[in-house]
N, CA, C and O of each residue as an XYZ file, in Angstrom:
416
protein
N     -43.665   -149.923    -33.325
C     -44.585   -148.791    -33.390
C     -43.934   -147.554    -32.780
O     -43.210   -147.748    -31.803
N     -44.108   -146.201    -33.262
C     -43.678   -145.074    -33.050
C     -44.395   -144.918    -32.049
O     -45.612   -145.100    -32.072
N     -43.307   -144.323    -30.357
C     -44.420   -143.699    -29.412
C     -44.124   -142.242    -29.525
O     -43.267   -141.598    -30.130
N     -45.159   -141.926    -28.711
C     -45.480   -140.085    -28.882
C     -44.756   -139.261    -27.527
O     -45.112   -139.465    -26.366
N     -44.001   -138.588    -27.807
C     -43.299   -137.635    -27.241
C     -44.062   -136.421    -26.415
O     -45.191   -136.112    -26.795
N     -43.594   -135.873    -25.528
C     -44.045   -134.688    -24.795
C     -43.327   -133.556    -25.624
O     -43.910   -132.473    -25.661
N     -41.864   -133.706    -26.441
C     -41.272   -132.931    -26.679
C     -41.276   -132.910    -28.349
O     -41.213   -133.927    -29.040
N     -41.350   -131.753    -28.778
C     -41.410   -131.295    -30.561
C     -40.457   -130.876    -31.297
O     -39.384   -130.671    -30.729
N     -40.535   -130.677    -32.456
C     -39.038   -130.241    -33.353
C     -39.547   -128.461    -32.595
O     -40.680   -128.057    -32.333
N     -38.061   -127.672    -32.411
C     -38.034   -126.428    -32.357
C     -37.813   -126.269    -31.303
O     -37.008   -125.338    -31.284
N     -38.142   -126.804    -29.651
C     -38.312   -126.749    -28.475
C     -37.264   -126.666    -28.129
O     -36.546   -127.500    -28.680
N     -36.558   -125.782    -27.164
C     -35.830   -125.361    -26.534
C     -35.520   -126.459    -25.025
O     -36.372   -126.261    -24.159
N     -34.514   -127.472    -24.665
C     -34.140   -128.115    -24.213
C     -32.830   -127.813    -23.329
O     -32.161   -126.783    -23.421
N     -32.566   -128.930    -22.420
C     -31.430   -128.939    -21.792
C     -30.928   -130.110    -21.490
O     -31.461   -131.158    -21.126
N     -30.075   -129.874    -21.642
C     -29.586   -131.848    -21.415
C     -29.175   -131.881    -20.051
O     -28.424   -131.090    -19.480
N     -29.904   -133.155    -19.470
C     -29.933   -133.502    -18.081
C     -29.160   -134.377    -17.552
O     -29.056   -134.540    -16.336
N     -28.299   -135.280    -18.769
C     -27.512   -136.245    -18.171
C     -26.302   -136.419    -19.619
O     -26.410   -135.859    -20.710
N     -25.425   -137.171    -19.264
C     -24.335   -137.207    -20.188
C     -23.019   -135.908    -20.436
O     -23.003   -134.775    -19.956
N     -22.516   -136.232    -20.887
C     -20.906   -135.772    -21.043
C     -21.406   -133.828    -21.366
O     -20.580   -132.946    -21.132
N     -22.786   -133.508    -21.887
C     -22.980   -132.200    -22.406
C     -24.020   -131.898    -20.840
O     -24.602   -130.853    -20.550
N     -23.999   -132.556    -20.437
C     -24.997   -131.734    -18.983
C     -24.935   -130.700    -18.615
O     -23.931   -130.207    -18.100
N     -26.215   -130.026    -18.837
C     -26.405   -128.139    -18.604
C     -26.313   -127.470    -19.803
O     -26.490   -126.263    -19.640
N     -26.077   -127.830    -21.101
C     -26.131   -127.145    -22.005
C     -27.494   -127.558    -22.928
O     -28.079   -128.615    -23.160
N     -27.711   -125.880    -23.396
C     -29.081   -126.162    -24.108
C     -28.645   -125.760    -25.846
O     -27.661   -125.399    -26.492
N     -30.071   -126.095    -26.048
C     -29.795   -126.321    -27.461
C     -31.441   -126.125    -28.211
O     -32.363   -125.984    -27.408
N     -31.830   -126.119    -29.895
C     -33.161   -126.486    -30.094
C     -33.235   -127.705    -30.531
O     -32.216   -128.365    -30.735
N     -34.547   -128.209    -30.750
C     -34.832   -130.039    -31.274
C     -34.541   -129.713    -32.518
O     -35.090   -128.713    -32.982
N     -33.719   -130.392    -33.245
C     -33.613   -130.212    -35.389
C     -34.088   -131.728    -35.714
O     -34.288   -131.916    -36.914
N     -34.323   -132.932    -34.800
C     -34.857   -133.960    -35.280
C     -35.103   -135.070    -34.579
O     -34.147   -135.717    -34.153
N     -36.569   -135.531    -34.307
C     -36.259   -137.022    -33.205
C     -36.872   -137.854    -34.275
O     -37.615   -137.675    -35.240
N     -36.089   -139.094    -33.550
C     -36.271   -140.223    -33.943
C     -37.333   -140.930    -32.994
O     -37.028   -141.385    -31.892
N     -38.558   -140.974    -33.513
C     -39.588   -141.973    -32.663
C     -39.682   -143.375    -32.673
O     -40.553   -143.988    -32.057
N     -38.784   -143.910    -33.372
C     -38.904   -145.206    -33.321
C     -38.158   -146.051    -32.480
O     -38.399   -147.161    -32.005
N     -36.767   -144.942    -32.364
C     -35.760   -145.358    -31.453
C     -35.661   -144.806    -30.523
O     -34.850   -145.224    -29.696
N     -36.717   -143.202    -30.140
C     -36.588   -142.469    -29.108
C     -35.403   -141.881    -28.585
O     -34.998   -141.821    -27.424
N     -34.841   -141.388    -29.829
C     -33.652   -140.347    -29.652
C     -34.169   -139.015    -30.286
O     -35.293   -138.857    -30.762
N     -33.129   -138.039    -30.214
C     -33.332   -136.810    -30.174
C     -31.879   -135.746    -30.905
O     -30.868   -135.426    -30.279
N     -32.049   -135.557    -31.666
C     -30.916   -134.776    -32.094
C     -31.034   -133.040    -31.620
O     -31.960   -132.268    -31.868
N     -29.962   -132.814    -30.987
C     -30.432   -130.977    -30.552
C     -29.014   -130.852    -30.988
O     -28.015   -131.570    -30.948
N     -29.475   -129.017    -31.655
C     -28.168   -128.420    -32.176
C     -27.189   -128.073    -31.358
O     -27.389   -127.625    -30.229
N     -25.965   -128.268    -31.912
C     -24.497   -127.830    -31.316
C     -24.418   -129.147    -29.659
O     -23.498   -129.156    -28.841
N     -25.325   -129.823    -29.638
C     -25.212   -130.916    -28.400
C     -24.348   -132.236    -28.670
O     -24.525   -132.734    -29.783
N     -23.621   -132.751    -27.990
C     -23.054   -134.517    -28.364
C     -22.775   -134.140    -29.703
O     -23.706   -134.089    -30.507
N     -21.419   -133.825    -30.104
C     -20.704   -133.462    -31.166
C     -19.546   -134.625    -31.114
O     -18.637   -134.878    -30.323
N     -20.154   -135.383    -32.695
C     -18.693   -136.305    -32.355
C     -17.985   -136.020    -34.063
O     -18.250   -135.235    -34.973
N     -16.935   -137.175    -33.857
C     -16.308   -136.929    -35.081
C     -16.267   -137.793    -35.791
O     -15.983   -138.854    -35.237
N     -16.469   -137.855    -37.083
C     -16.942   -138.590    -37.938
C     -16.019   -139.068    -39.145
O     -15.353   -138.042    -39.287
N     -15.637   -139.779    -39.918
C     -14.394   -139.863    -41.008
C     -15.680   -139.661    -42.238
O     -16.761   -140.249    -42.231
N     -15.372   -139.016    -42.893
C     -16.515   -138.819    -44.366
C     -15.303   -138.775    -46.073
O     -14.414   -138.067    -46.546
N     -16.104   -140.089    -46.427
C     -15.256   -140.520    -47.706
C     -15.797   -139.563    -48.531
O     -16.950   -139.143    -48.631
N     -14.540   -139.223    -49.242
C     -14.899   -137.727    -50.520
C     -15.612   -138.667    -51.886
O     -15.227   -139.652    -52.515
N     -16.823   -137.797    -51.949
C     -17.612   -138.377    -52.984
C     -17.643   -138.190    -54.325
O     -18.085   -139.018    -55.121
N     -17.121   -136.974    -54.647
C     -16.906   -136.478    -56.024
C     -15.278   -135.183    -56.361
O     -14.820   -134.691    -55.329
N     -14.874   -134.941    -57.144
C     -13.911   -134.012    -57.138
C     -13.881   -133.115    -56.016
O     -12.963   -132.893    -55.226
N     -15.288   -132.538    -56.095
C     -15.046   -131.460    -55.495
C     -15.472   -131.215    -54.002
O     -15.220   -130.200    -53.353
N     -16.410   -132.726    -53.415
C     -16.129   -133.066    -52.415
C     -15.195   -132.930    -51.257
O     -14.118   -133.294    -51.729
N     -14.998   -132.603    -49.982
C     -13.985   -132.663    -49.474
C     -14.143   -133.857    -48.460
O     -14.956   -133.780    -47.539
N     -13.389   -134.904    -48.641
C     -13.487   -135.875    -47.568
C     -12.499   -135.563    -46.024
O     -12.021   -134.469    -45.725
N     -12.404   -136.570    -45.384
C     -11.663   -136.113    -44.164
C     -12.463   -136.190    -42.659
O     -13.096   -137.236    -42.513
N     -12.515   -135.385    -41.704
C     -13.184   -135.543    -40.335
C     -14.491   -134.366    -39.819
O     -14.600   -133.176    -39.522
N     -14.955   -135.046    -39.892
C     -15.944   -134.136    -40.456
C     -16.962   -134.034    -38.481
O     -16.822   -135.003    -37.735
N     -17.638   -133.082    -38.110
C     -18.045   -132.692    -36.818
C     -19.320   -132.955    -37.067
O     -19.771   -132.482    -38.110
N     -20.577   -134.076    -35.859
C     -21.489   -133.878    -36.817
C     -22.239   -134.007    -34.912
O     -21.702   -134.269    -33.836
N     -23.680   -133.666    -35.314
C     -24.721   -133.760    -33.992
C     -24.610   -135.264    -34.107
O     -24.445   -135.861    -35.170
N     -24.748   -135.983    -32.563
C     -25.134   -137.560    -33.039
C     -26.720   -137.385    -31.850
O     -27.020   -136.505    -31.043
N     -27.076   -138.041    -32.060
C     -28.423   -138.321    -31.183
C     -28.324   -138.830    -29.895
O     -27.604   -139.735    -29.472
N     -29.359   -137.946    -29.172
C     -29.371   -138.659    -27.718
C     -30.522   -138.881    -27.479
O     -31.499   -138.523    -28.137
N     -30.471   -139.921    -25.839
C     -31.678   -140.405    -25.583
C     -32.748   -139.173    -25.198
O     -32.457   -138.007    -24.932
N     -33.802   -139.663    -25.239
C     -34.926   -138.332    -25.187
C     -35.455   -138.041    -23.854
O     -36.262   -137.161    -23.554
N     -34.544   -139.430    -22.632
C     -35.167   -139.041    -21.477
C     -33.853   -138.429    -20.891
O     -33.624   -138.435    -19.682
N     -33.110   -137.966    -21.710
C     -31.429   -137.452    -21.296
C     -31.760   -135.535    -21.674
O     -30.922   -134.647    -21.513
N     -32.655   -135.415    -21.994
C     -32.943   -134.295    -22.256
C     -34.619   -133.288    -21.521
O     -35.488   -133.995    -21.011
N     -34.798   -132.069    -21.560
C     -35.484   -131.783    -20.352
C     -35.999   -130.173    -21.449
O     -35.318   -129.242    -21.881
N     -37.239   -130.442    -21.539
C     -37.850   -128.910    -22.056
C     -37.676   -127.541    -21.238
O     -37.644   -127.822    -20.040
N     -37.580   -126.458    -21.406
C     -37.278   -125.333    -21.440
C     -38.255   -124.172    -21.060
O     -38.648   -123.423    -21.954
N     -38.690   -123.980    -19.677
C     -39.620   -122.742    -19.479
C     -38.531   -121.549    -19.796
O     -37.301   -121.582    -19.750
N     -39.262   -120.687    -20.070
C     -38.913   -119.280    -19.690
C     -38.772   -118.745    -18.444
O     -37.868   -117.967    -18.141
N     -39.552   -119.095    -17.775
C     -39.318   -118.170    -16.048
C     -38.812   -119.120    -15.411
O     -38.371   -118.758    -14.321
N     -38.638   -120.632    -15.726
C     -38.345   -121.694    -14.298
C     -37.163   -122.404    -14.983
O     -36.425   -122.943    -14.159
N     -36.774   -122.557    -16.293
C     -35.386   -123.333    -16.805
C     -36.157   -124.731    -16.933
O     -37.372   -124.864    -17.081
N     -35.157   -125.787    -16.842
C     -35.576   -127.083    -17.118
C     -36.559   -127.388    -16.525
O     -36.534   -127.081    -15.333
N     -37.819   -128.093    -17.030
C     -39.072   -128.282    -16.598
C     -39.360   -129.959    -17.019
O     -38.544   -130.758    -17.479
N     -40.413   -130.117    -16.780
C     -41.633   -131.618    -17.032
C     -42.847   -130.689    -17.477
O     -43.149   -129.595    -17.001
N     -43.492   -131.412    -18.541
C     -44.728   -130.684    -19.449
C     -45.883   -131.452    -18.687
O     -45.701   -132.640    -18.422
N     -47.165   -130.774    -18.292
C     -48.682   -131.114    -18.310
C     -49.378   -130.654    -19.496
O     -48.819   -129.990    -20.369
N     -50.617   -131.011    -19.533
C     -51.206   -130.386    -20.405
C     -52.230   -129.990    -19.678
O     -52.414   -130.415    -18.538
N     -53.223   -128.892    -20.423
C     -54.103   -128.182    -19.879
C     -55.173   -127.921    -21.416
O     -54.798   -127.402    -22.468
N     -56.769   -128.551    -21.051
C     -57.410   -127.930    -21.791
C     -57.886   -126.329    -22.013
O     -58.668   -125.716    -21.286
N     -57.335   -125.915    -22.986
C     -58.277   -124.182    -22.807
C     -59.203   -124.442    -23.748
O     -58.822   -125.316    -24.527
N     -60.495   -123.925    -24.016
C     -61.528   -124.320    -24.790
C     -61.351   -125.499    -25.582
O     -60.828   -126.496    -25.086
N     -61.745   -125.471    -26.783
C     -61.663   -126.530    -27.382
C     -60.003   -127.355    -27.905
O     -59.909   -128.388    -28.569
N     -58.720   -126.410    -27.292
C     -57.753   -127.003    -27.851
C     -56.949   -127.708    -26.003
O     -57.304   -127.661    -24.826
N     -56.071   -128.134    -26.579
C     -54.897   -129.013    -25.831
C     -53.117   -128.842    -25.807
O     -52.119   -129.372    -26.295
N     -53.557   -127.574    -24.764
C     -52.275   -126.637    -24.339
C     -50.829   -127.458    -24.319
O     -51.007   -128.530    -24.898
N     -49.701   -127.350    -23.935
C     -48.651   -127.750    -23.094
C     -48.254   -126.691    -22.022
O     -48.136   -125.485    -22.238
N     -48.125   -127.132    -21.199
C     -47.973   -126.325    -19.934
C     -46.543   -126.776    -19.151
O     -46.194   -127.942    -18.963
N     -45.748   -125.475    -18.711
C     -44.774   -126.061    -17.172
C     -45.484   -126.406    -16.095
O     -46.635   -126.036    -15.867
N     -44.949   -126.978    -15.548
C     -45.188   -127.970    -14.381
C     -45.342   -127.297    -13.378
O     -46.393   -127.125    -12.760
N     -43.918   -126.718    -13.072
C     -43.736   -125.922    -11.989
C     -44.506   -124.733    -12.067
O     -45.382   -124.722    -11.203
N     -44.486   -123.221    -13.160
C     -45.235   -122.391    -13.015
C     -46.652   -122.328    -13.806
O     -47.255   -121.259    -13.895
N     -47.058   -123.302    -14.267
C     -48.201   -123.519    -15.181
C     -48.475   -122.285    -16.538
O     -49.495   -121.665    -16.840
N     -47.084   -122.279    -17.145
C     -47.376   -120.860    -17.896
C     -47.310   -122.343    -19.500
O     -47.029   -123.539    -19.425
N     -47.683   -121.535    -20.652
C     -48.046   -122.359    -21.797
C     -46.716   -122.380    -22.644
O     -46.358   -121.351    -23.217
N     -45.953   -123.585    -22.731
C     -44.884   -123.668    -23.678
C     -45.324   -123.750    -25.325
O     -44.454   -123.823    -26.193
């Protein structure tokens, strides 16, 4: 079963652990089943890609690989890497920073 994330496609991140630590990036795709996380220009590996047609170019190709999703850390504006709450405002269901309670 797919579990549910604090964090969304688009969200502005930072990676908190591994070989890219301190660099940010946006979400372009998670995986909920396996609870990884692909963010752009992050954990860049290299890949061999067989040429598929003429005009194909095969060879080594640079690609995002996925990381774990607790290796990564959402993005305030005024405070940097944060932990999300939520907060009801009327009838909807905010996301909020932790530290300065402003609405991500």
């Amino acid at each position: 079963m797919a579990t549910k994330f604090k964090i969304r496609k688009d969200d502005q991140v930072e990676v908190i652990a591994g070989k890219d630590k301190g660099k940010r990036g946006s979400v372009v795709k998670i995986d909920r089943e396996k609870g990884r996380v692909i963010v752009s220009g992050i954990n860049i590996v290299h890949k061999a890609m067989k040429r598929r047609s003429q005009q194909d170019q095969g060879g080594i190709a640079e690609i995002e690989a996925p990381l774990n999703i607790s290796n990564v850390a959402i993005v305030c504006k005024k405070c940097g890497a944060t932990r999300i709450g939520y907060k009801i405002d009327g009838d909807k269901k905010v996301r909020v920073c932790r530290k300065c309670g402003e609405a991500l």
